[in-house]
N, C-alpha and C positions, 0 to 999 in steps of 0.2 A: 327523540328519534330524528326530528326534521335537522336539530344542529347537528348531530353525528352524519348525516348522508349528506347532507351540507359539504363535514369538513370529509368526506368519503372523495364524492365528486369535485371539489377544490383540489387535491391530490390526485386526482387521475387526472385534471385539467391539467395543473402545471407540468408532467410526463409527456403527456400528448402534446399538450401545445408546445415545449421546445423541441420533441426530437423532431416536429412537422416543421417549425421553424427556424432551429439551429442545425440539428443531425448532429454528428459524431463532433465529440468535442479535443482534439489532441490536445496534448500540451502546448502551449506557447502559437497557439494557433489563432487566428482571426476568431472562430467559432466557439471559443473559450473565452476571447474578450466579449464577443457577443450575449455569451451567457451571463457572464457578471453581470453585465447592465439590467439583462433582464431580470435577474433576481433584484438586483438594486432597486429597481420600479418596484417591484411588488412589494417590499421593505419599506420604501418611502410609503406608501398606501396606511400600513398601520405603525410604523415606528416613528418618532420624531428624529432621528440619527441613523442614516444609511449611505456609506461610503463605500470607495471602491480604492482600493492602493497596489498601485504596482511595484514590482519587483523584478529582479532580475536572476536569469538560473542557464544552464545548460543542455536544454536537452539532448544534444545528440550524445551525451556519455550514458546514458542508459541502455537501450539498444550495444554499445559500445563493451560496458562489464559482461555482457554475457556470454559476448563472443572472444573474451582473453583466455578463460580460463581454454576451453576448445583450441585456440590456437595454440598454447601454450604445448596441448599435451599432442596434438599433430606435427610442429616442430622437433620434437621428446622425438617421436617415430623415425622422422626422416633422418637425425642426427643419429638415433641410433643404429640403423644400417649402415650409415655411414662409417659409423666407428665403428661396427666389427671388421669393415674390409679392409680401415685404411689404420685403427688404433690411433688416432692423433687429439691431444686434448683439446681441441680446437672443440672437437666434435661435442664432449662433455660440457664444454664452457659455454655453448651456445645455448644448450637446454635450462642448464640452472638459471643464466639470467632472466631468458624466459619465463621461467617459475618463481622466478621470484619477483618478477612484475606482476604476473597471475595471484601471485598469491597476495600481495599491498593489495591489490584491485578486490581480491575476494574480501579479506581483510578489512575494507575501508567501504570503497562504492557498498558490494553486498551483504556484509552481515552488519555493519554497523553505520550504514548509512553516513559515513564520511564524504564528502566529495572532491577525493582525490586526485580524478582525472578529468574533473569537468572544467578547469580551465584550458585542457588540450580541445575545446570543441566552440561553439559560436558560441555566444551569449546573447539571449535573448529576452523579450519582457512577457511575462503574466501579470496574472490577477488574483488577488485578496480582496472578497467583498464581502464587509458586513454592517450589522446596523444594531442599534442598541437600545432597550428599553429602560426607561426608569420608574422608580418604585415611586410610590404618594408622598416618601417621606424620605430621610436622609438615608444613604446608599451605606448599608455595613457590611452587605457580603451582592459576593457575584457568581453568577454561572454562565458558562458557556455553554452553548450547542451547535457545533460544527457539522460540518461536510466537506464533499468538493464538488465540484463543478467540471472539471475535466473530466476524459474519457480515453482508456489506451489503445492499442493498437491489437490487432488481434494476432494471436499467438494458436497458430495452426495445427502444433501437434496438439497441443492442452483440448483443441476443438475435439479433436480425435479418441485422446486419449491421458486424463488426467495421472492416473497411475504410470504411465509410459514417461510423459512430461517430468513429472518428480522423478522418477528412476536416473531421467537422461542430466536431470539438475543435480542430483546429489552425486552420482557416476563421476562427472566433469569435476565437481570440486575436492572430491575426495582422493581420484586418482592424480590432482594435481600435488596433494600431497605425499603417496606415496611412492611417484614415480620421480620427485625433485629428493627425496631421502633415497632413494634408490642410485640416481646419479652421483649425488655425497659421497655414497658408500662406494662407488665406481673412481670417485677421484682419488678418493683414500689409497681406495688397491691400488691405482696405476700409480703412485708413489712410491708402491711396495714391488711393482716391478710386473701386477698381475693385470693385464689387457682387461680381463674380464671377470665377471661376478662372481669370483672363486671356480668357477667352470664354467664352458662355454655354454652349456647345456640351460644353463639357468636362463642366461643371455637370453637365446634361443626359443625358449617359453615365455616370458616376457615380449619378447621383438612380436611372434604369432601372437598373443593376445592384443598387443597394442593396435597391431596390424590390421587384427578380424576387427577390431573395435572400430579404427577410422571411417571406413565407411556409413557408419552408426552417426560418428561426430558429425561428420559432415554434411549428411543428411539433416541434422538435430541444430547445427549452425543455422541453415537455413529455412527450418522451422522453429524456433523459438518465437518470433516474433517477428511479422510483417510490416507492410509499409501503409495495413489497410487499417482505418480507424474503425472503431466498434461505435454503437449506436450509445452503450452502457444509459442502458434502462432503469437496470437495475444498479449499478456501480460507474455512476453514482447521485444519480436524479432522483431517486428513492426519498435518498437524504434529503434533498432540495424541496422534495412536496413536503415535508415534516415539518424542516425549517420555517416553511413560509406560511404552512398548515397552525405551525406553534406564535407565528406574528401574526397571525388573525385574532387569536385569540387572546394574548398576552393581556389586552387594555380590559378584558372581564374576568381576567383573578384577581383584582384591585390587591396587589403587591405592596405591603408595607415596606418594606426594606431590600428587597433583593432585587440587584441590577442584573437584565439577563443581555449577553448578546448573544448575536445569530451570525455565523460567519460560515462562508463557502469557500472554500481553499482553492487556488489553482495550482498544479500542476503535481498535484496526491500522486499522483501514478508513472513519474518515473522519481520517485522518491523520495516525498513528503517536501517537496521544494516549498509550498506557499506556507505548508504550516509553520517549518522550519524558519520562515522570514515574520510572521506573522505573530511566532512567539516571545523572539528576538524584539521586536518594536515594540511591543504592547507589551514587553514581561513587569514593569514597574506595578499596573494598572491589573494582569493577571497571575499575578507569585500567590498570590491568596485567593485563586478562586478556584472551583471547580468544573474540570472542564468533559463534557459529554461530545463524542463524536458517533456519528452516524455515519454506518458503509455498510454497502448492496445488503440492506434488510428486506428485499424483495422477492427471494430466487425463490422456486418451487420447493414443495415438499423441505422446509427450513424452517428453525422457530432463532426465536432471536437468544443468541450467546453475548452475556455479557464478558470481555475481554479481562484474564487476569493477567498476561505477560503474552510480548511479540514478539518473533522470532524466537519461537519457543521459549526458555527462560532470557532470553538475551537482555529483553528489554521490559522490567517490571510496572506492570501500570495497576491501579487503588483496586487490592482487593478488598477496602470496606467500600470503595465506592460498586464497586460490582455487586457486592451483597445488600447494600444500600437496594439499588436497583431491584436485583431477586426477589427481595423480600417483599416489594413495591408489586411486582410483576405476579405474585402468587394471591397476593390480596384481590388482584383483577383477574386471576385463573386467566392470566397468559401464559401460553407455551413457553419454556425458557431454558435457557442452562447457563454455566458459567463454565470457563478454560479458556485457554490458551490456544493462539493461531503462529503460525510460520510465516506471518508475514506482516507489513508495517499496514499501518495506521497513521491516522495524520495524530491518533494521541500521542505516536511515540517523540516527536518535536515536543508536545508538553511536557511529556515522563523525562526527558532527558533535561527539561530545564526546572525540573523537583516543583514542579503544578500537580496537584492532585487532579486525575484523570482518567477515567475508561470511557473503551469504544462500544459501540451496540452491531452487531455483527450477524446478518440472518446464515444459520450456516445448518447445514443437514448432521445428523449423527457422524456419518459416514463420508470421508472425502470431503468434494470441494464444493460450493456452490452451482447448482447448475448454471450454465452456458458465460461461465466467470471469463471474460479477456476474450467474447468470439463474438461471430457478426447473429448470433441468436440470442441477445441480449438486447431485448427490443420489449416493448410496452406489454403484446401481447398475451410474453412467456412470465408475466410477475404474478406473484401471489400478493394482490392488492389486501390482503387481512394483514400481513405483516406490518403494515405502513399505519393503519390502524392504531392495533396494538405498543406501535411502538410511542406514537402521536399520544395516546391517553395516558402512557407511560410516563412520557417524560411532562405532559402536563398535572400531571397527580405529584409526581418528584418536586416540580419546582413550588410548589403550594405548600406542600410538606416541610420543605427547606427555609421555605419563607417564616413560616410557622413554627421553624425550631423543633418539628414532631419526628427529624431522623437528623 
C-alpha cells in the first residue's frame, strides 16, 4: 500500500508540477520544448539513456485543413448565384477547382494524415523525448510506451457542444462531395445546351439550402478551433505521469530480456508529427517491437478502451495486442473495453509503418471524453484512478512479456 500511494502521489506531482510550471503546451511552441526537458530530467533519474531529438513540421496547415473544406462550399454558394443570373461557365469552373482542392486536402491532411499542404506554411522545430531501459541480459525483444507532450488549442464549439461539433465536421465534408458531383452534373448539361439542373426549380432548392446553411459555415469556421491553448491535463500529461510513473519502477522487475523505451511525442495534436518522425528514425531498432501508447486516460466518468482501428476502420492497429491487454486488465478487475475511435493516435505513425501497436484510450460509453480540446481540461477535472489502473496495467504487461506468459 505505502508503494502504490507512492506511485499515486508521483502522478499527481508530475500533472501539477508542469501545468504550475509550464501551462498549456502548443505545438512547436517554447513550452513544449520546455516540457521535453522536463521529462528528460525525470528519465535521466531512473534510466541510463534519455534523449531529446528534434524535428521539424508545420504547424500552421492544421488549423488551415479545416477551414478548406468550408471555404470550398461557401465559394459553391456565391458562384452559384452567380450562374443563375449570368449562365457563364466561368461560374461552374470556379467551384470544381475549388473542390477539388477541398477534397486532396480532405483526402490527404484529414482522413489519411498525409501532409499535403504543410509545405504551403512555415516550418518549424519540436521535440521527441525518450529514454530507454535495458534488461540484465542480452536484448531479444522490445516495447514501447509512448505519449506526447504537447497540448491543442481549444476548439469552442466541441466546448459547447460535442454532438453539434461532429454534425458541423461531417456536414462540411460530406457536402463537399456532393455538391462538387452536382457541379459535374451542371457541366455536363451546359454542353447539352441546358443552363440548369434539368429545371430551374431544382437549382432553386439547392441555391436556398446552401444559402440557409452559410450562416452555419461561418459561424463554425470561426469556432472550430481558436488561437487559445488548453492546459490538456488530461490529453496529454496523463500519459506523461505513467511514463515516468513506469521509469521509476522499471529497475525492480529485474527484466531478463526485454528492452523497454519511454517516449513522449511532440506535436500529437496537429497530426501525429513527432511520432511520424520518431518512427521513421528509429524503424530499424522498432520493426519488431511492440509499441503501447497512452492518450487522455484521465477524463471523468471513462474506463480505459483499448484501441482496435483509427479513424474508424481507416487505420488498423494489433487487435491481439488489444486483447493481450483486455485479458491483462480483467485479471486486475479493471474497467475496460475494446473498439475503435474517429480519430489518430500517435500509434497510427507505427500501424502505417507495420509495428505491431495499440493505443490506451480513457473514453466514456457514450460520445467523447469530457472537456477533450477546451480550457476545462485542467488537473482538477481528472479521474486520477484511471492513471492508476492503467500504470499497473501496463507494469503486469511488461513482466508478462518478459516472461513469455502472453
Amino acid at each position: 500500500m505505502k508503494k502504490e500511494q507512492s506511485i499515486r502521489e508521483y502522478m499527481h506531482f508530475i500533472i501539477q508540477d508542469i501545468c504550475e510550471k509550464i501551462g498549456p503546451r502548443p505545438p512547436c511552441s517554447a513550452q513544449e520544448t520546455l516540457c521535453a526537458s522536463y521529462i528528460k530530467k525525470e528519465l535521466e533519474k531512473y534510466l541510463s539513456t534519455a534523449k531529446i531529438e528534434e524535428f521539424s513540421c508545420h504547424p500552421g496547415s492544421y488549423k488551415a485543413q479545416f477551414q478548406v473544406p468550408i471555404a470550398s462550399l461557401l465559394i459553391a454558394t456565391v458562384c452559384y448565384w452567380i450562374y443563375i443570373f449570368f449562365q457563364k461557365l466561368l461560374f461552374l469552373l470556379i467551384p470544381i477547382v475549388s473542390f477539388i482542392i477541398s477534397l486532396c486536402v480532405i483526402q490527404t491532411n484529414i482522413m489519411r494524415n498525409i501532409e499535403l499542404i504543410d509545405p504551403l506554411f512555415e516550418l518549424k522545430k519540436s521535440t521527441n523525448v525518450y529514454g530507454i531501459f535495458k534488461p540484465q541480459n542480452t536484448v531479444q525483444k522490445r516495447i514501447v510506451v509512448g505519449g506526447h507532450h504537447d497540448s491543442n488549442w481549444e476548439f469552442p464549439l466541441l466546448r459547447k457542444s460535442w454532438k453539434l461539433f461532429g454534425l458541423m465536421m461531417s456536414l462540411s465534408i460530406i457536402l463537399n462531395y456532393l455538391i462538387f458531383a452536382i457541379f459535374l452534373i451542371k457541366i455536363v448539361l451546359y454542353y447539352f445546351a441546358n443552363p440548369f439542373l434539368f429545371i430551374i426549380e431544382v437549382d432553386l432548392i439547392i441555391l436556398v439550402f446552401l444559402t440557409c446553411l452559410a450562416p452555419a459555415l461561418i459561424y463554425f469556421s470561426f469556432n472550430i478551433i481558436s488561437n487559445r491553448p488548453v492546459m490538456g491535463a488530461n490529453d496529454n500529461l496523463t500519459s506523461i505521469a505513467v511514463i515516468l510513473a513506469i521509469a521509476r519502477t522499471l529497475n525492480a522487475l529485474n527484466l531478463n530480456h526485454t528492452e523497454v523505451w519511454l517516449v513522449s511525442h511532440g506535436c500529437e495534436e496537429i497530426g501525429v508529427r513527432g511520432s511520424k518522425r520518431f518512427s521513421q528514425v528509429h524503424y530499424n531498432e522498432l520493426k519488431d517491437a511492440i509499441v503501447i501508447n497512452i492518450d487522455m486516460i484521465g477524463g471523468q466518468n471513462t474506463q480505459l478502451r483499448f484501441v482496435t482501428a483509427e479513424v474508424v476502420f481507416l487505420v488498423q492497429l494489433s487487435k491481439e495486442l488489444a486483447y493481450k491487454l483486455a485479458r491483462i486488465a480483467s485479471e486486475l478487475d479493471i474497467p475496460h473495453h475494446t473498439g475503435r475511435i474517429e480519430a489518430f493516435t500517435d500509434s497510427f505513425a507505427y500501424a502505417r509503418k507495420k509495428i505491431k501497436t495499440c493505443s490506451i484510450i480513457g473514453f466514456p460509453e457514450k460520445g467523447v471524453p469530457p472537456h477533450y480540446h477546451t480550457r476545462e481540461d485542467i488537473l482538477e477535472n481528472l479521474q486520477l484512478e484511471n492513471l492508476w489502473d492503467c500504470y499497473r496495467l501496463l507494469i503486469e504487461f511488461i513482466k508478462k512479456f518478459d516472461r513469455n506468459e502472453i
